[in-house]
C-alpha positions in Angstrom: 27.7 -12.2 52.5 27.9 -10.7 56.0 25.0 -8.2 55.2 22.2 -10.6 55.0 23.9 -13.1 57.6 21.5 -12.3 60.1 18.8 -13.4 58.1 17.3 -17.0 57.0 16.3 -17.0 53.9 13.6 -19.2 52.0 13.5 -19.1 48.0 9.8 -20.1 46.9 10.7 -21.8 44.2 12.2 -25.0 42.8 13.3 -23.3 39.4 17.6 -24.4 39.4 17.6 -21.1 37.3 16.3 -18.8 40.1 18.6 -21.2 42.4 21.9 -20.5 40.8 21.4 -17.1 40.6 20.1 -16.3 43.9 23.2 -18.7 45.1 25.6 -16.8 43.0 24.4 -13.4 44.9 26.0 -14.5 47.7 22.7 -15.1 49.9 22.3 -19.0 51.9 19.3 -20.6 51.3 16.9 -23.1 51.4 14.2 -23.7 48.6 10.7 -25.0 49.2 7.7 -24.9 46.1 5.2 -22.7 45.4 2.2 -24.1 44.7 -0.3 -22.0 43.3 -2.9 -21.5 41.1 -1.2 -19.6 38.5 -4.0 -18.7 36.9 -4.1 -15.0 35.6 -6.7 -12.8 35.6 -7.9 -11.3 32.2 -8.2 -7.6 34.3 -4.8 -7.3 35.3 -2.5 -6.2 33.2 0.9 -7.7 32.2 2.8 -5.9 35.1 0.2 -6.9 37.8 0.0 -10.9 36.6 3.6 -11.7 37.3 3.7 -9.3 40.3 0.2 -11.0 41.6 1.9 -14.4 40.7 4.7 -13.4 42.8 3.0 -12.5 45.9 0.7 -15.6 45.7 3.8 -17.7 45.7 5.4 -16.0 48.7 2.0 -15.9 50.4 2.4 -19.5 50.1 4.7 -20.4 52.5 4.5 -20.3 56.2 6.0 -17.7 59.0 5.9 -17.6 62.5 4.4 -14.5 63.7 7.3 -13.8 65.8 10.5 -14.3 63.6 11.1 -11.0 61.7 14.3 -12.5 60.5 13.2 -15.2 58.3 12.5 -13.4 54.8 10.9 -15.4 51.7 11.8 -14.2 47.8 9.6 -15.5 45.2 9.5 -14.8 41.8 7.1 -14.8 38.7 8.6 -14.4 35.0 5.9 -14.1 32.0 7.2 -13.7 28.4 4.7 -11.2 26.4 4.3 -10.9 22.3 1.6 -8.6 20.7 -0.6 -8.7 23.5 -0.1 -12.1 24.4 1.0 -13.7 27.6 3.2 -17.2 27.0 3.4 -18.9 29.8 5.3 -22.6 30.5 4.0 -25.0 27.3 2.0 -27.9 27.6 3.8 -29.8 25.7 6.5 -29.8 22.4 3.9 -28.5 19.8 2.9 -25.8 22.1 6.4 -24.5 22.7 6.9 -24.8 19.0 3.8 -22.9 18.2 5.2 -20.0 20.9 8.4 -20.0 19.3 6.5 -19.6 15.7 5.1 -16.4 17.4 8.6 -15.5 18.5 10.4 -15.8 15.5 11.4 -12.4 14.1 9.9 -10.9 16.8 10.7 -8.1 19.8 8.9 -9.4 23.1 8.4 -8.5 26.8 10.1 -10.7 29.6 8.3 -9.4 32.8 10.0 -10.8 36.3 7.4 -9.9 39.3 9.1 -10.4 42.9 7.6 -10.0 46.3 10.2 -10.0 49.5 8.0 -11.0 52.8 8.8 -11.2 56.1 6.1 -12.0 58.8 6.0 -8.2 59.4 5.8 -6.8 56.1 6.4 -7.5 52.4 7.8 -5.5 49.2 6.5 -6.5 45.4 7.8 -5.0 42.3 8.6 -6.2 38.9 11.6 -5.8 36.0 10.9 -5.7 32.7 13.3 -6.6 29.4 12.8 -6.2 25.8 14.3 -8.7 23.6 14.0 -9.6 19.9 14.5 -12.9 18.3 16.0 -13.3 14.7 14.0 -15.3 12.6 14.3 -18.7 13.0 13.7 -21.5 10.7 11.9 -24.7 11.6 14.7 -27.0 12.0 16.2 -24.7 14.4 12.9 -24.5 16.6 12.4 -28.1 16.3 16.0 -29.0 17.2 15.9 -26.6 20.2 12.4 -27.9 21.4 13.8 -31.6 21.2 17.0 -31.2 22.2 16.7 -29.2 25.5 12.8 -29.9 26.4 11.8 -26.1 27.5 8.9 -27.7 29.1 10.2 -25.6 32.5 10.3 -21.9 31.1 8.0 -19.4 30.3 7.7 -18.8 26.6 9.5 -21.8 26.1 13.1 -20.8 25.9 16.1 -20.2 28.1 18.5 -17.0 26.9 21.2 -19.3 28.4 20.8 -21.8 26.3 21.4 -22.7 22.4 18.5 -20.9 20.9 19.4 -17.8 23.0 23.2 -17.8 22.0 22.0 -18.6 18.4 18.4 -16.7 18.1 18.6 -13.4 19.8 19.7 -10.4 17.9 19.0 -7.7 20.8 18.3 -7.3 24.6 17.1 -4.1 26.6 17.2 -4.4 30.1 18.6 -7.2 32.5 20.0 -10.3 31.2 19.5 -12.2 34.4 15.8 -10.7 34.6 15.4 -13.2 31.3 16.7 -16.3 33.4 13.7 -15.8 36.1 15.5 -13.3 38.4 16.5 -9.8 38.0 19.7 -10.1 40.3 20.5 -6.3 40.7 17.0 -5.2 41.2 16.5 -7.7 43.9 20.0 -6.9 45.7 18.9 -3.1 46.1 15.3 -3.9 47.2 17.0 -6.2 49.9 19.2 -4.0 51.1 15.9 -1.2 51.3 13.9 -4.1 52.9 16.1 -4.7 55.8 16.6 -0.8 56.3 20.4 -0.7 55.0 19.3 2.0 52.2 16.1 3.3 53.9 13.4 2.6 55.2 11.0 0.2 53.7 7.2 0.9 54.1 4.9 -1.6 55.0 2.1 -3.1 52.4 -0.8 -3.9 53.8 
């Protein structure tokens, strides 16, 4: 897209979610991990985890001090249900146990994502309610087997089987769900590289 071809851009992540998306957009690329302690701090609150998360992750990766043109996007997606943060299972009986608390259930997907550039950076975060239909065990236990959800927070992919089959209701964006919320991130680009306005610098 001839808007951002001036720009390099590095995605600080290795989800093929995010990747496909971000790819889709229209925006070249090249992909490097994040590794962080992901750790979240009991203080913040839901909002501030995955945006904190998000900024540790694009902290993460390296800039020359004098390349303004290089820009990093990272991203931070953490699935909430009464209270409760879910984050990426430990293993099958943990992402059967989220799913238990899932079932029947409306939840918070919250997508933090910080734009950085060695000159400045921009952090914000998208949030979508969704609500599961009940689901039996078979269902949960096929869907855990079948497609390994290891990857995802909360354990599930709306793209997949349990999402086409399991959820009744969605508020907000779709493609927040899959780890990136595309539209939201298109704008702040745009106001990050002065097209919409100017962008103020966090220090």
């Amino acid at each position: 897209m001839k808007l951002f071809e001036p720009y390099t851009f590095i995605l600080a992540s290795e989800s093929p979610r995010r990747k496909a998306l971000l790819h889709e957009m229209g925006i070249k690329f090249e992909s490097v991990a994040a590794a962080i302690d992901e750790s979240i701090d009991p203080d913040w609150s839901n909002s501030e985890a995955a945006e904190q998360l998000a900024m540790a992750k694009a902290a993460s990766v390296p800039l020359s001090s004098t390349d303004d043109q290089t820009l990093v996007i990272a991203a931070d997606t953490i699935v909430c249900v009464a209270g409760r943060i879910l984050g990426k299972p430990a293993n099958a009986a943990e992402a059967r146990e989220m799913f238990t608390a899932l079932s029947g259930n409306a939840h918070q997907v919250l997508t933090g994502v910080c734009i950085r550039s060695c000159r400045k950076s921009m952090v914000f975060h998208s949030a979508t309610h969704v609500v599961f239909a009940p689901l039996t065990a078979e269902e949960i236990a096929y869907y855990v087997a079948a497609y390994r959800p290891l990857d995802k927070a909360g354990a599930y992919g709306i793209q997949e089987w349990i999402g086409l089959i399991g959820i009744q209701s969605i508020a907000g964006s779709y493609f927040n769900v899959m780890g990136l919320p595309t539209h939201r991130l298109y704008e702040a680009l745009k106001d990050f590289i002065g097209v919409n306005n100017d962008v103020n610098e966090i220090q």
